[in-house]
LUMKESE-597189 format. One record per residue (C-alpha): residue number from 1; residue in three letters; x, y, z. Coordinates in steps of 0.05 Angstrom, whole numbers. Each point is the difference from the previous one (the first is absolute). Layout:
R    i   aa      c1      c2      c3
R  NUM  ALA       X       Y       Z
...
// end
This chain:
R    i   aa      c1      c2      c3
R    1  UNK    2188    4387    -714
R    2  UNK      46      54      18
R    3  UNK      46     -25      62
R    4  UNK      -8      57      58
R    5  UNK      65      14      54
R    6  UNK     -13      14      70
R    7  UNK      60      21      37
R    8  UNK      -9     -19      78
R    9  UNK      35      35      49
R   10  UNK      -7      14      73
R   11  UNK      29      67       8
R   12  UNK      -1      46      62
R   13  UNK      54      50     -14
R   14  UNK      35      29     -70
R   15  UNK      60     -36      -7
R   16  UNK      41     -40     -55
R   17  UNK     -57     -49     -21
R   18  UNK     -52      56      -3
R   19  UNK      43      37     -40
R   20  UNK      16     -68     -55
R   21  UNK     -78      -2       2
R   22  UNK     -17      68     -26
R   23  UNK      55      -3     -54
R   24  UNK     -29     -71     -22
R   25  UNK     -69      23       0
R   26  UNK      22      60     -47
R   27  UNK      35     -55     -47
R   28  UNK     -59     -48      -5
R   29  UNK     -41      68     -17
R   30  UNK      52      15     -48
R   31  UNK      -4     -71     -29
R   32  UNK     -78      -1       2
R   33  UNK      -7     -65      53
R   34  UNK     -63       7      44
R   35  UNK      28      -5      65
R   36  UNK     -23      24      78
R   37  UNK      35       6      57
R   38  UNK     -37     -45      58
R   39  UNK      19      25      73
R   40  UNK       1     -62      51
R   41  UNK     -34      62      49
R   42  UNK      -5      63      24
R   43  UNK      66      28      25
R   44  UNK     -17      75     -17
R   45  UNK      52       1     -37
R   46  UNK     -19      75     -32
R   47  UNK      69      11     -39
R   48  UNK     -14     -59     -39
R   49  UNK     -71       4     -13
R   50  UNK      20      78     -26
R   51  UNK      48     -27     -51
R   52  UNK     -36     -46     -22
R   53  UNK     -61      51     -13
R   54  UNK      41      50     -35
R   55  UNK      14     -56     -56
R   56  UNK     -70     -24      -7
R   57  UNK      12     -71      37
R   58  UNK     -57     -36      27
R   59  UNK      11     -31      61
R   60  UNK     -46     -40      53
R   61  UNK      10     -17      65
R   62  UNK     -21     -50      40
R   63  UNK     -10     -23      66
R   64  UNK      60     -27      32
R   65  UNK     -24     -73       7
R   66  UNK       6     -61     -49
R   67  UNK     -60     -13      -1
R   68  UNK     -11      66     -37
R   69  UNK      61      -3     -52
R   70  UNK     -27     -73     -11
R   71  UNK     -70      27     -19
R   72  UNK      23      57     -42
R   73  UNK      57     -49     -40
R   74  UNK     -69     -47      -8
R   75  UNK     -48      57     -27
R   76  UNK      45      13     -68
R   77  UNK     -34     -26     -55
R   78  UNK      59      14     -54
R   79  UNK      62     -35       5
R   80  UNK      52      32      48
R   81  UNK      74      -2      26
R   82  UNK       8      17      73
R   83  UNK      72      41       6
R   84  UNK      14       1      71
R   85  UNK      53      45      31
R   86  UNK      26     -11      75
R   87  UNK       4     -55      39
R   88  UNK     -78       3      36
R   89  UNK     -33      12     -64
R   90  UNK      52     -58     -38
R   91  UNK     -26     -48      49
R   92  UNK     -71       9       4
R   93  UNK      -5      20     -79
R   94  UNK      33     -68     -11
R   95  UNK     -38     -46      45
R   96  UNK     -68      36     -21
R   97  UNK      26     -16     -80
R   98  UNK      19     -65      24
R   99  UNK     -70     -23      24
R  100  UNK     -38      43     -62
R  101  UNK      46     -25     -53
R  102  UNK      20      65     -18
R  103  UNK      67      22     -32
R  104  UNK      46      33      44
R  105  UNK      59      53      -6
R  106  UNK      49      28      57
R  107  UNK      49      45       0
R  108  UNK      50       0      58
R  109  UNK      30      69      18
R  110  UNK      26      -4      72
R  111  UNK      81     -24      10
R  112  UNK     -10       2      81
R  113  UNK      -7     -62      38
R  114  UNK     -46      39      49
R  115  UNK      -8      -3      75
R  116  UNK     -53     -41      45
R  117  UNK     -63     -23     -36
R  118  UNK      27      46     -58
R  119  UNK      50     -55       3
R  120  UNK     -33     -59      -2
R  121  UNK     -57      33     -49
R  122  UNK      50       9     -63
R  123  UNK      24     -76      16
R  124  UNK     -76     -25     -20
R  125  UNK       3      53     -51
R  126  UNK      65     -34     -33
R  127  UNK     -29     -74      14
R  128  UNK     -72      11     -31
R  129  UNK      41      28     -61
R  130  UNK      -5     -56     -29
R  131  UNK     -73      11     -15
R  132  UNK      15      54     -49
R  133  UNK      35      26     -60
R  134  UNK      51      43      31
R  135  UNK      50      64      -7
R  136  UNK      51      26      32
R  137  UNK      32      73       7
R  138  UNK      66     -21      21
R  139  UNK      44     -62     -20
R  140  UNK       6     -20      80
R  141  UNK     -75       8      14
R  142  UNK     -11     -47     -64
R  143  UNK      53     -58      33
R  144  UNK     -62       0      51
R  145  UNK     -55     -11     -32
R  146  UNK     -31     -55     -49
R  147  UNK      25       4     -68
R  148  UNK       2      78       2
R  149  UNK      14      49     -56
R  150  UNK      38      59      10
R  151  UNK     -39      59     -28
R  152  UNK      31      69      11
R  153  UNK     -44      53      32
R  154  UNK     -19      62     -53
R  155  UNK     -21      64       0
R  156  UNK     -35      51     -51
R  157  UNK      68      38     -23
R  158  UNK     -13      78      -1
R  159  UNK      48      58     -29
R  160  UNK      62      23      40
R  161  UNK       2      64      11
R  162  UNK      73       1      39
R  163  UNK       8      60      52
R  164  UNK      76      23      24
R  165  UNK       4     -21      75
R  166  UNK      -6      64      55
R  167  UNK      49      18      50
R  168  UNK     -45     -45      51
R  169  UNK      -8     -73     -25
R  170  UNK     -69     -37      23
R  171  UNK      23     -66      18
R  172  UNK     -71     -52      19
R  173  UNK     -26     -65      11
R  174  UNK     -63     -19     -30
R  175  UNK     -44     -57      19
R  176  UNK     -19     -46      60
R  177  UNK      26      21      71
R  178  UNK      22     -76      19
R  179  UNK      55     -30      19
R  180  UNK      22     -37     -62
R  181  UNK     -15      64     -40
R  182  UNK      58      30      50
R  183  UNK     -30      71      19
R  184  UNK      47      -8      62
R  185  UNK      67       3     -51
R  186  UNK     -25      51     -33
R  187  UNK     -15      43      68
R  188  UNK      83     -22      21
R  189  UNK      21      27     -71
R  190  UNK     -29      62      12
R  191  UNK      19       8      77
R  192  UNK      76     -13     -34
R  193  UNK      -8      59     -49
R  194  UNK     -34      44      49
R  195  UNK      64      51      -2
R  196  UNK      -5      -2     -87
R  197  UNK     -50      67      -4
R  198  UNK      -6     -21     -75
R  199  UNK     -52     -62      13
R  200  UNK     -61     -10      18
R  201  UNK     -38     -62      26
R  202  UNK     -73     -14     -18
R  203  UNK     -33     -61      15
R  204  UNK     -69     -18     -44
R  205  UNK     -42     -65      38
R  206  UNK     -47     -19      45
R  207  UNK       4     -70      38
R  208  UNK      22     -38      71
R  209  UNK      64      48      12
R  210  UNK     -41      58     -13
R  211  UNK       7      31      68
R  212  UNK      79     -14      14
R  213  UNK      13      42     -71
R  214  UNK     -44      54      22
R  215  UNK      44       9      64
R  216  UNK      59      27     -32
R  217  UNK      -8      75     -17
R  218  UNK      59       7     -54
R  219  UNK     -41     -46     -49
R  220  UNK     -48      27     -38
R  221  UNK     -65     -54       3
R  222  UNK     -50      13     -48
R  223  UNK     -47     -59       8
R  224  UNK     -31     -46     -51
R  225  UNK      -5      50     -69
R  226  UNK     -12     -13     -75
R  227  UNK      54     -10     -42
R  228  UNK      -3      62     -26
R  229  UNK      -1      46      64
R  230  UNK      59     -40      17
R  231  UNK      56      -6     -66
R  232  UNK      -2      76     -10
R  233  UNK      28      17      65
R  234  UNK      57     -64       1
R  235  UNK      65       8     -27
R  236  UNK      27     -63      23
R  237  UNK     -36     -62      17
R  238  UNK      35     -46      53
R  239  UNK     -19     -74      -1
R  240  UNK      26     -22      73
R  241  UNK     -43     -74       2
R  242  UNK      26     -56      24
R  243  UNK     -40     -52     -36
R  244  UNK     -33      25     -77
R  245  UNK     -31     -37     -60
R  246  UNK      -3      50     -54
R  247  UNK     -27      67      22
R  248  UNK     -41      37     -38
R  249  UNK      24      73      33
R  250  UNK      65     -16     -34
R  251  UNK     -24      -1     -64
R  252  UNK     -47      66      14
R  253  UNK      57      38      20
R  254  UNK      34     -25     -58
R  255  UNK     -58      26     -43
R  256  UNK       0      66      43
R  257  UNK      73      20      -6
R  258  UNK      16     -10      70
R  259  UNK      66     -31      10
R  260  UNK       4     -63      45
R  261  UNK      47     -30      42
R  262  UNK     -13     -71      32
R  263  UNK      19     -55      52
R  264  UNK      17     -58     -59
R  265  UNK     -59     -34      31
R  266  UNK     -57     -49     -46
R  267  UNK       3      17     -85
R  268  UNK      24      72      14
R  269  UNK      72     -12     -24
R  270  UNK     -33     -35     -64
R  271  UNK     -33      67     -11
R  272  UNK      50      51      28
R  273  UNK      71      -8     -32
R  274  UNK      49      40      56
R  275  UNK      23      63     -37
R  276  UNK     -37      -5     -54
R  277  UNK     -75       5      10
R  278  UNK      13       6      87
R  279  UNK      41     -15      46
R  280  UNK      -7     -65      44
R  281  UNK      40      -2      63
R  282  UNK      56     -47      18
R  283  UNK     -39     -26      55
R  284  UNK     -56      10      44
R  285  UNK     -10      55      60
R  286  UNK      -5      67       4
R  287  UNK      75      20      -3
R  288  UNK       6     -53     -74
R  289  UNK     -59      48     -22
R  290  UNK      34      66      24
R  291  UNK      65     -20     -35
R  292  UNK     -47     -19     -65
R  293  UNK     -35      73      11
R  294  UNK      61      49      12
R  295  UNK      30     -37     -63
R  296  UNK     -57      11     -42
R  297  UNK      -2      81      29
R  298  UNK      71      10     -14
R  299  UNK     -11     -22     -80
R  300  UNK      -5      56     -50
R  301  UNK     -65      23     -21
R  302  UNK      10     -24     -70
R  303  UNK      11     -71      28
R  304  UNK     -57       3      47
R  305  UNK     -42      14     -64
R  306  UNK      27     -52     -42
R  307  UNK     -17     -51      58
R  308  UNK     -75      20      -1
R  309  UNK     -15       5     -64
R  310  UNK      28     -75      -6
R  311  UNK     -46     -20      42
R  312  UNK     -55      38     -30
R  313  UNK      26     -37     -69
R  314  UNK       2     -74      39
R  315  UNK     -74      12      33
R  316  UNK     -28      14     -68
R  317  UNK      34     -49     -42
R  318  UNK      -4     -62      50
R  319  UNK     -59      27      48
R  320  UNK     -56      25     -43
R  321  UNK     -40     -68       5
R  322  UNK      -5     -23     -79
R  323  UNK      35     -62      17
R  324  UNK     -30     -12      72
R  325  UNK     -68       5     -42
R  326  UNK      18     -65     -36
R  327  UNK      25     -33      61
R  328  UNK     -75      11      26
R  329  UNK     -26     -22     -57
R  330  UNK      32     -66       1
R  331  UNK     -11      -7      72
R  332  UNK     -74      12      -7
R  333  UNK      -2     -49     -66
R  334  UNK      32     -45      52
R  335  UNK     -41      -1      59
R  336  UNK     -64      -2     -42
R  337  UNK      33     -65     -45
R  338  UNK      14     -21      74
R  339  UNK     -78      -6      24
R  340  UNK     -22     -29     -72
R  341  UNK      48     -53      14
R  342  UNK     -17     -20      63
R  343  UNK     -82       1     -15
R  344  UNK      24     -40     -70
R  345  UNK      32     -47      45
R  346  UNK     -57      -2      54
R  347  UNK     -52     -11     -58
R  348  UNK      36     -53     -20
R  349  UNK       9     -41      72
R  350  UNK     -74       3       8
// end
């Protein structure tokens, strides 16, 4: 019998692990693998739910208790892997596989230690890895967790079409307005190059620091878009976190022809080589990004091109998910040779 996928998630907002699940969910369609994508509940979380409509992915969603995820997991009558992604829906995926005998999957995404219960929350996440077959986006988020493989994120490639910059440069962040994510850096880079008329600041989110961005007029905020409303009107993407695993905006801009310059925070360096496919500041703050940001305005426009279409190279050569595919594979082979074991094992006790 054909195995089925379910990819849990608890997702409220559009952010780097939404945007890993759409572009998996279009590779397992690729790849013909029956697959859903489980919600833990119901966060509203429109943006998503649209994506995933406008490629033909079923999704369900359930009722935001364990009781209910434990019911649903119970009601499959074919054999499944449960892929979690995120700490809530790693630790009650994996404890509700645990007590089912059902073979397990999680991919961790998130580089930040986290505040308060967000805090303590990723700790049990890390512990109860050892439940499940695991991967990793970054080499320092894998040193965390049990036995971990690092898998790189992906990301359908698409043609580049590459567009001479205009006399105005559009400079923006894009994705969660939290303090690890570092919206605040990028608001003190562009209150330092408030007197250079020849950029402009846009900021693309939604989340807990929504209302301090809002406040500052010479920033553009455009709220929480679709990727497409929002590459077509970047030139430059700034990456100003303070903690990363392996962001998946990086490699869309990449993909987009949008040139990127970057804290050397998480896997980014691993991706971005300074001068060659980006530039990654000498150190962190606003006035180590301003210094990476005049030096990349101030190098000729054949250069500038020759940096992006690297990148456009590197995203489709190492980023197109052909070998992340066989990773899952493997992993899914794993977890299921995982539950036979332990019911072969069981079987034989009794």
């Amino acid at each position: 019998m054909k195995t089925r996928i379910i990819l849990l998630v608890d997702s409220s907002l559009f952010g780097g692990i939404e945007s890993h699940l759409v572009q998996l969910s279009q590779l397992l369609v690729h790849h013909n693998v029956a697959f859903e994508v489980l919600f833990y509940q119901q966060h509203n979380n429109q943006q998503f739910y649209q994506q995933l409509e406008q490629h033909n992915i079923n999704f369900t969603v359930l009722l935001g208790t364990f009781r209910a995820l434990y019911q649903y997991l119970k009601q499959q009558t074919q054999p499944i892997v449960v892929h979690t992604h995120g700490y809530k829906a790693g630790i009650l995926g994996r404890l509700a596989c645990l007590i089912q005998r059902k073979a397990v999957v999680s991919t961790f995404h998130a580089g930040e230690i986290g505040l308060g219960r967000v805090k303590y929350y990723n700790l049990l996440d890390r512990i109860s890895s050892i439940l499940s077959v695991n991967f990793a986006v970054s080499q320092p988020i894998a040193k965390k967790v049990h036995q971990a493989t690092l898998i790189a994120n992906f990301i359908n490639p698409r043609t580049l079409h590459y567009q001479p910059l205009k006399s105005v440069i559009n400079i923006g962040y894009v994705g969660r307005l939290s303090s690890e994510k570092g919206p605040d850096v990028f608001l003190s880079l562009a209150q330092a190059c408030q007197y250079l008329p020849q950029f402009s600041f846009h900021i693309f989110g939604d989340g807990p620091l929504k209302e301090q961005i809002t406040s500052v007029p010479s920033v553009h905020y455009h709220g929480q878009c679709n990727s497409d409303e929002i590459w077509p009107k970047l030139d430059v993407l700034i990456v100003s976190s303070r903690e990363e695993g392996m962001p998946m905006v990086i490699l869309e801009a990449m993909n987009n022809g949008v040139a990127i310059i970057s804290h050397p925070v998480g896997a980014i360096p691993t991706i971005i080589e300074n001068n060659q496919t980006g530039q990654i500041s000498k150190g962190f703050g606003a006035s180590c990004l301003k210094n990476a940001l005049l030096h990349w305005f101030y190098l000729a426009e054949p250069v500038k091109q020759q940096q992006i279409l690297a990148a456009h190279t590197k995203v489709n050569r190492d980023f197109c998910g052909q070998s992340q595919f066989k990773q899952l594979q493997q992993g899914y082979h794993k977890a299921l040779e995982k539950v036979a074991n332990r019911l072969t094992s069981t079987h034989i006790t009794d």
